[in-house]
DRENKERO-408015 format. One record per residue (C-alpha): residue in three letters; x, y, z. Coordinates in steps of 0.1 Angstrom, whole numbers, plus 5000, padded with zeros to 4 digits. Example, Ala and Ser with C-alpha at 12.3 -4.5 7.8 and 13.67 -1.06 7.14 Angstrom:
% residues 2
ala512349555078 ser513749895071 
//
This chain:
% residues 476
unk585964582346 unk589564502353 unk591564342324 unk595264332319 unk594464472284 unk594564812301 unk597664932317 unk597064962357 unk597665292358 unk596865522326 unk600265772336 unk599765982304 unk596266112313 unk597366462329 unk600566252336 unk598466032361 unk597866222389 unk595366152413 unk592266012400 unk593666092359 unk595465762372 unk592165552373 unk590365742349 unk589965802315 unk589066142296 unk585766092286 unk582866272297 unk580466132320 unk577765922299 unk580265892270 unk579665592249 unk583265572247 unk584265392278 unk582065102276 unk583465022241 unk586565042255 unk586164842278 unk583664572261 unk587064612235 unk589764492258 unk587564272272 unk587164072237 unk591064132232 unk591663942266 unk588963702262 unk590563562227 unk593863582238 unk595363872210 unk596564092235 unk600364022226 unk599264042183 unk596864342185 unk597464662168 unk594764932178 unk594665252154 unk592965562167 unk592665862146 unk591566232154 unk588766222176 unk587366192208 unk589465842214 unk592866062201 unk593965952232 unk592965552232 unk596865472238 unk596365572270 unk594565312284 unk595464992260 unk598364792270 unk598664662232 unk600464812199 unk599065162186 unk599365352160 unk597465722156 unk596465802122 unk595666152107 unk591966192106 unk590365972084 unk593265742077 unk592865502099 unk591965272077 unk594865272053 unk597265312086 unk595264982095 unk595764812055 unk599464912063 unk599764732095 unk598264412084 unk599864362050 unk603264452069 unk602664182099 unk599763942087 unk599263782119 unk598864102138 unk594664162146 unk594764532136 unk591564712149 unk590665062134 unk588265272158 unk586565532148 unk584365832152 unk581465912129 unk582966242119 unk586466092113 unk585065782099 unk581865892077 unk583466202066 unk587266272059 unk587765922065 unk584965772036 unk586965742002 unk589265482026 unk587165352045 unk584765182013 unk588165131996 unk589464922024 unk586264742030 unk585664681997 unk589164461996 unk587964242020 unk591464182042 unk590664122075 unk590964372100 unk588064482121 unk586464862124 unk584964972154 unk582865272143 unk581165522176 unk578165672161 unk576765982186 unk575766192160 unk578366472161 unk581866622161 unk582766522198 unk586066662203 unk585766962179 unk583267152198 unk579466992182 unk579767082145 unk577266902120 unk578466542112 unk577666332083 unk575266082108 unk573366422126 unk570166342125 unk567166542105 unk567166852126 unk568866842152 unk571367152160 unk574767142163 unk577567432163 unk577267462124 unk573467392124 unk571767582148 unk568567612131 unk568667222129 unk569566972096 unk567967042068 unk567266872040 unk569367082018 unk572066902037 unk570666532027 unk569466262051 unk571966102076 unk574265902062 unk573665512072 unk576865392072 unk576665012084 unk573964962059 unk576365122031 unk579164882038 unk577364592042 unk576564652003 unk579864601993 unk581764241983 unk584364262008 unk582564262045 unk581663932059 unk580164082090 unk578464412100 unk576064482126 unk574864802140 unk574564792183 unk573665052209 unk574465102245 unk571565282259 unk570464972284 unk571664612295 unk570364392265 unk571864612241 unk575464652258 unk575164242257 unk574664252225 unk577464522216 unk579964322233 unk579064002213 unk579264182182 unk582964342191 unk584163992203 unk582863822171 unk584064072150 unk587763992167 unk587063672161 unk586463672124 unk589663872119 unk592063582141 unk590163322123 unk591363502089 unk587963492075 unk587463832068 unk586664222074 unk584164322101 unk582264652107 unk580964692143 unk578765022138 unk577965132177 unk575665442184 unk576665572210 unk575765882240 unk577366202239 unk575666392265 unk578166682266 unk576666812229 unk573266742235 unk573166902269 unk571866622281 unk572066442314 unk573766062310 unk570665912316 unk568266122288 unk571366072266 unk570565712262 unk566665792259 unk567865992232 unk569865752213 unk566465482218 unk564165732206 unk565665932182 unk568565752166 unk567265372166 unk564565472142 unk567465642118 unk569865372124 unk568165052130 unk570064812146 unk570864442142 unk572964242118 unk573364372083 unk575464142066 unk576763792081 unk578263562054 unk579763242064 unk583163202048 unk586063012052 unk589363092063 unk591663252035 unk593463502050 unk597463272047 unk599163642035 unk602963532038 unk604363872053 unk606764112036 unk610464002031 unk612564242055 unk616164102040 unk617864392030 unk619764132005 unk616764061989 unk615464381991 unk618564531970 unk618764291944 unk617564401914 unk616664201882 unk618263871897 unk621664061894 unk624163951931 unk624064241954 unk622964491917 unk626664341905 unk629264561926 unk626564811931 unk628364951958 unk631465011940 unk629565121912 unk627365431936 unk628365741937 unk627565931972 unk626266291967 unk628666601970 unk630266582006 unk628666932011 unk625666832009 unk623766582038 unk620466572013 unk620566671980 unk616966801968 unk615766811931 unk612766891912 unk611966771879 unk608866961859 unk606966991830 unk603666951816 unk601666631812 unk603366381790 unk607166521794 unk608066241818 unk609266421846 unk607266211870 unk608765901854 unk612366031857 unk611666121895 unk610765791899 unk613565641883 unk616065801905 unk614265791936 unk614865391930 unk617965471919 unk619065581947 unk617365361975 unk619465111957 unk622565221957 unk621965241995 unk621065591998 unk617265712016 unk615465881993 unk611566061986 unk609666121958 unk606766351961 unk604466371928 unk602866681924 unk600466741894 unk599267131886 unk596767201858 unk598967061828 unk596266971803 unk595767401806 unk599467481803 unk600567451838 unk602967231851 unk603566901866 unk606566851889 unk607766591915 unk610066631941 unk612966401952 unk615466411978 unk618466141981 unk620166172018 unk623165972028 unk621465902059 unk617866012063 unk615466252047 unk613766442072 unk611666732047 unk610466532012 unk609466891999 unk611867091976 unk610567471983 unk614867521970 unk616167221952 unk619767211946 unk618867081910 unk615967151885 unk615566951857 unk612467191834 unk610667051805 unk609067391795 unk609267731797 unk606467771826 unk608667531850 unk611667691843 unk609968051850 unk608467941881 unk611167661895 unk614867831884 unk614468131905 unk614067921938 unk617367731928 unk619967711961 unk622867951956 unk625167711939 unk622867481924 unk622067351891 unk619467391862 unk619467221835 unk616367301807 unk615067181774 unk616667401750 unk614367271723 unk611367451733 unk613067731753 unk615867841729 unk616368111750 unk616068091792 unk614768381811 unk617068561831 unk618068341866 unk619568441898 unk623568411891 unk625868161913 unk623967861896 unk624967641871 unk622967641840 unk622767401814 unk620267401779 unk620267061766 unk617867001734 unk615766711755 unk612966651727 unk615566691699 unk617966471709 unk614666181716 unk613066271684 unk616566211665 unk616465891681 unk613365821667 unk611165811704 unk610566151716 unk608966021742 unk612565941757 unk613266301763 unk613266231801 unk615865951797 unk617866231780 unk617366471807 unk618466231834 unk621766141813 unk622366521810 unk621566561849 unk624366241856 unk626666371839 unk626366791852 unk626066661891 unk627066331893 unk624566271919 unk624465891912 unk627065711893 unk625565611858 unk625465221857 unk622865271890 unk620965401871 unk621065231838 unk620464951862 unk617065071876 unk616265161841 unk616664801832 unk614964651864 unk612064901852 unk611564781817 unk612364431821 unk608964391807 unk609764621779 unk612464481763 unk611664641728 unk611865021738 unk615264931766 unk618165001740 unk616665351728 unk616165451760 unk619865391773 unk620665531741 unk619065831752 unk620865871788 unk623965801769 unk623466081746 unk622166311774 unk625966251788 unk627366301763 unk625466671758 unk626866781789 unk630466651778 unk630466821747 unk629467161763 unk632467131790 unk634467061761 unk635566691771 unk636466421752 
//
């Protein structure tokens, strides 16, 4: 079938030479290449080939950008569907179309996948059921059936590994889904019927009426040393009566779908808490040290210090004074004594590594995170630590700067210990000057606009953090 949803020539397959031109990848037999092409058919069919966004994971259709003359996107395994969420929350009027494999889709992939479905936005999942881990050389899938080998089961699934999970039949239980319907392709009728499905399911999504789950078993005669035609016998005899097919949930609904998208002004964007352009925001940043490109910092503690929080705080900071910046939540076993921490880098252009494996600052709530986080502190660097509950530091590598403000004491005197982070990030403001003080008094504000009550002792906190660093360089 020729369509001008494919490209003409597929020049990335083994750089398209010779028949790799015409061809795709799949094995012979593979279920793969009549969903493709049923796919594009649909696409062309309804006119979305210009608003289609097809997302293809790990698996055996890694490679679907080859052969689609539409917008891609590969996900990590499993994500497709949250790459897909992403794409049509961005650009509403885009038809995003996840496909998926069962081992992708059924097993790394399930926590999103029912998430997703269960929200009901419409985008449309093409799910290839054969029973396996195609790509990955056979191994045991969630959908194998009862007994049959793979690579990890040689003796056969057993029933210590449960029954084959139904997947079409599980979604169709949720609120979201307005259409799912298990198909096959082992003869004529049933391609038929596959390619309605895919082109209904299409449909549904540029109608804005829902999210659809096309479920397709599908051959893969490579794994089950099969030829293509006993393949399909296979699939008739052995799957059908696991995975019956048909329609599993078909709900009439209107149209709803009328997302306006995202606002890309970066006017808008920047403004924060009605306040023109963050009032001189510009004037009032403070780029990082001119020696450094991206400035790294982790904050830690256990649970309940507020590092998190203060991460947070100046990872917005910082995007709004114009600066790129990542913050990267990390939570240990706190509730046992460990710690949490979060790292954050600001770049005056881009950040290319959100990790912190040697931040140039470290902001420690307890003793643990300063033991574990202030020997990895750049040469140079800074540390600053709650002197309350570590009255004395541990020795640390020399050539940093090291500060022990009283975090908790200084919060508790103000009557909310809880604002110990506040004075943590005053202290850090003033030691590094990483970001000028009213940016971030002004997140602060954007952040509790909600919370009027508790706004004045927390800016009284940062003050006082300031002024804690001031007193110990002995300025005025």
């Amino acid at each position: 079938m020729k369509t001008p949803v494919f490209y003409d020539h597929f020049e990335r397959h083994a750089h398209g030479e010779g028949l790799k031109d015409h061809s795709t990848h799949y094995c012979p037999g593979c279920g793969h290449g009549i969903v493709h092409r049923d796919l594009a058919g649909a696409i062309g069919n309804l006119g979305l080939q210009d608003r289609t966004v097809l997302i293809s994971p790990v698996g055996c259709a890694v490679f679907a950008h080859y052969y689609f003359d539409v917008g891609n996107s590969q996900a990590a395994h499993g994500r497709a569907p949250a790459v897909a969420l992403g794409h049509k929350l961005a650009n509403p009027d885009a038809i995003v179309i996840s496909y998926q494999g069962d081992g992708d889709l059924a097993s790394i992939g399930l926590a999103e996948t029912i998430s997703i479905a269960q929200m009901g936005v419409p985008i449309t999942v093409i799910f290839v059921n054969n029973a396996i881990y195609g790509m990955t050389g056979g191994q045991f899938a969630p959908t194998s059936l009862t007994g049959q080998r793979t690579t990890t089961s040689p003796d056969g699934r057993d029933f210590s590994t449960g029954q084959p999970l139904r997947v079409a039949e599980l979604i169709a239980q949720l609120d979201g889904p307005v259409y799912v319907e298990r198909v096959a392709l082992f003869d004529p009728k049933q391609r038929v019927k596959a390619r309605r499905a895919i082109e209904k399911a299409l449909r549904l999504q540029a109608e804005g009426r829902g999210y659809a789950f096309i479920e397709v078993l599908s051959e893969c005669p490579t794994h089950l040393k099969l030829t293509p035609e006993l393949a399909e016998g296979w699939v008739r005899d052995e799957m059908v009566p696991v995975f019956p097919l048909g329609v599993k949930k078909d709900i009439p609904s209107e149209p709803w779908f009328r997302r306006e998208p995202p606002s890309y002004d970066v006017e808008k964007i920047l403004a924060l808490a009605g306040a023109e352009r963050q009032a001189g925001a510009a004037e009032a940043a403070q780029r990082p040290p001119p020696s450094f490109g991206d400035v790294s910092l982790k904050l830690a503690g256990a649970g309940g210090d507020g590092a998190q929080t203060a991460a947070m705080i100046l990872a917005r900071a910082a995007i709004g004074a114009g600066f790129d910046a990542t913050h990267i939540p990390s939570y240990g076993p706190e509730s046992r004594g460990g710690t949490s921490y979060a790292d954050v880098h600001i770049a005056s252009s881009e950040v290319l590594n959100p990790a912190a494996p040697e931040p140039d600052m470290l902001v420690a709530f307890n003793a643990p995170s300063l033991a574990k986080f202030g020997p990895t502190v750049a040469l140079g660097g800074t540390i600053l630590y709650d002197s309350t509950v570590i009255p004395a530091a541990p020795p640390l590598p020399p050539g940093r700067h090291v500060f022990g403000v009283p975090f908790t004491q200084i919060a508790s005197d103000l009557g909310r210990p809880v604002a110990k982070n506040m004075v943590a990030l005053g202290a850090l403001q003033a030691a590094t000057a990483i970001l000028s003080q009213d940016q971030i008094v002004l997140t602060l504000r954007q952040l509790l606009k909600d919370k009027p009550a508790v706004l004045p002792v927390n800016e009284d906190a940062f003050a006082v953090g300031r002024r804690a660093i001031a007193s110990m360089r002995g300025a005025v």
